[in-house]
C-alpha positions in Angstrom: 49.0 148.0 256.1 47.0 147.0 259.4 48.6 146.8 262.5 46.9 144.9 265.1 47.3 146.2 268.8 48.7 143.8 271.3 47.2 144.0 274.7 47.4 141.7 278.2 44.6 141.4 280.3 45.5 140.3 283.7 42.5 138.9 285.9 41.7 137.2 289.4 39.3 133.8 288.9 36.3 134.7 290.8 36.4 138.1 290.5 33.7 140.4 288.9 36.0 143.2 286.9 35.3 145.8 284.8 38.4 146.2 282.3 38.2 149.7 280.1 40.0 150.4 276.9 40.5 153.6 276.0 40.8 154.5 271.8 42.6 157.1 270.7 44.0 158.3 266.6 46.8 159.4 266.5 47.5 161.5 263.6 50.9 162.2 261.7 51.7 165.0 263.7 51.7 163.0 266.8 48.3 164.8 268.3 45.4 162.4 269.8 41.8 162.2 269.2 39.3 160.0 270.5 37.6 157.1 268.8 34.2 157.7 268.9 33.2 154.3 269.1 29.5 154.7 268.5 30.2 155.0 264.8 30.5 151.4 264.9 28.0 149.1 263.3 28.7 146.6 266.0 31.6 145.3 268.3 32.5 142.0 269.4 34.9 140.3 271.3 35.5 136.5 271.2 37.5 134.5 274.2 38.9 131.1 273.3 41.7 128.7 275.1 43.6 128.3 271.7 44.2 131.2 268.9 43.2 128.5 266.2 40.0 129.1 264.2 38.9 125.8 265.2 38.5 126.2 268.3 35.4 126.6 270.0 34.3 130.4 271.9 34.8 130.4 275.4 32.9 133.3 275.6 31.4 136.2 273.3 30.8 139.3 274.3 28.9 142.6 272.5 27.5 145.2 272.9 25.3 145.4 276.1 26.0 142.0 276.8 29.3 142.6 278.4 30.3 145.5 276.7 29.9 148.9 276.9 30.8 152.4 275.6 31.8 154.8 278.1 33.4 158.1 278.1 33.1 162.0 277.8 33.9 161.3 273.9 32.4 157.4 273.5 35.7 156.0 273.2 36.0 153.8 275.9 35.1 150.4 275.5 34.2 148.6 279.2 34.4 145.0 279.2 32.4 143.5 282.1 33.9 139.6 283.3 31.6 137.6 285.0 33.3 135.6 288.2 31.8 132.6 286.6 33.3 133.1 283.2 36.0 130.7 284.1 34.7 127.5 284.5 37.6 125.6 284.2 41.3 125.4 285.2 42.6 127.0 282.3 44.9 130.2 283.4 45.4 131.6 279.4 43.0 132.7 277.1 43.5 134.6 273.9 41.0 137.6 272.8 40.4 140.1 269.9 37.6 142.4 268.8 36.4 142.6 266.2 34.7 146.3 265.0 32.4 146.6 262.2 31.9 150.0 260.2 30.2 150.5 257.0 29.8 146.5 256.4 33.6 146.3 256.3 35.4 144.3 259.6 38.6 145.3 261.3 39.9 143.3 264.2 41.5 146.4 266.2 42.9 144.8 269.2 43.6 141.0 270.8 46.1 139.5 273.3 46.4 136.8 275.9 44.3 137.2 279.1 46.0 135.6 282.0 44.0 134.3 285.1 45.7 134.6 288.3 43.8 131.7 290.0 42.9 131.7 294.1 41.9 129.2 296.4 38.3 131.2 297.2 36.1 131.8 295.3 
């Protein structure tokens, strides 16, 4: 069974942010490890307006182009957001990643990313 994990990202239009996510395993006695996310083959994350396949990428981000792995244990993944990523008036976007090991995908993580918008920016 795969489980998808369901996260919010909450952003300010015009703003340059830096969002980490950490990874941990749990195991089935409850203890943590880290995810070292350099195992990974790739990782990509793909913004659109609608969650159907048809509709077109907002933005796609990888590896050292908007994402990053950070940490002690390489199990934080920093996503970078431009200010001018939102180029419209749209205030909901949906997201997942998509993590690739040993020629086999997983999608990991998705969710809605809310814009707060602001007069300046």
């Amino acid at each position: 069974m795969s489980n998808i994990g369901n996260l919010p990202i909450y952003l300010v239009r015009g703003n340059d942010e830096d969002y980490p996510l950490e990874f941990i395993i749990l195991d089935l006695d409850g203890n943590e490890f880290p995810l070292n996310l350099t195992t990974y083959e790739s990782i990509k994350m793909d913004i659109k307006e609608t969650k159907a396949i048809s509709s077109p990428v907002v933005l796609s981000l990888t590896i050292n182009s908007g994402l990053s792995i950070n940490g002690v244990n390489s199990n934080i993944l920093s996503i970078s957001f431009n200010r001018n990523f939102i180029t419209n008036d749209s205030i909901r976007y949906y997201y997942d990643i998509l993590f690739k090991k040993n020629s086999k995908y997983k999608t990991l993580i998705g969710g809605v990313i809310s814009i707060e918008k602001v007069v300046t920016i």
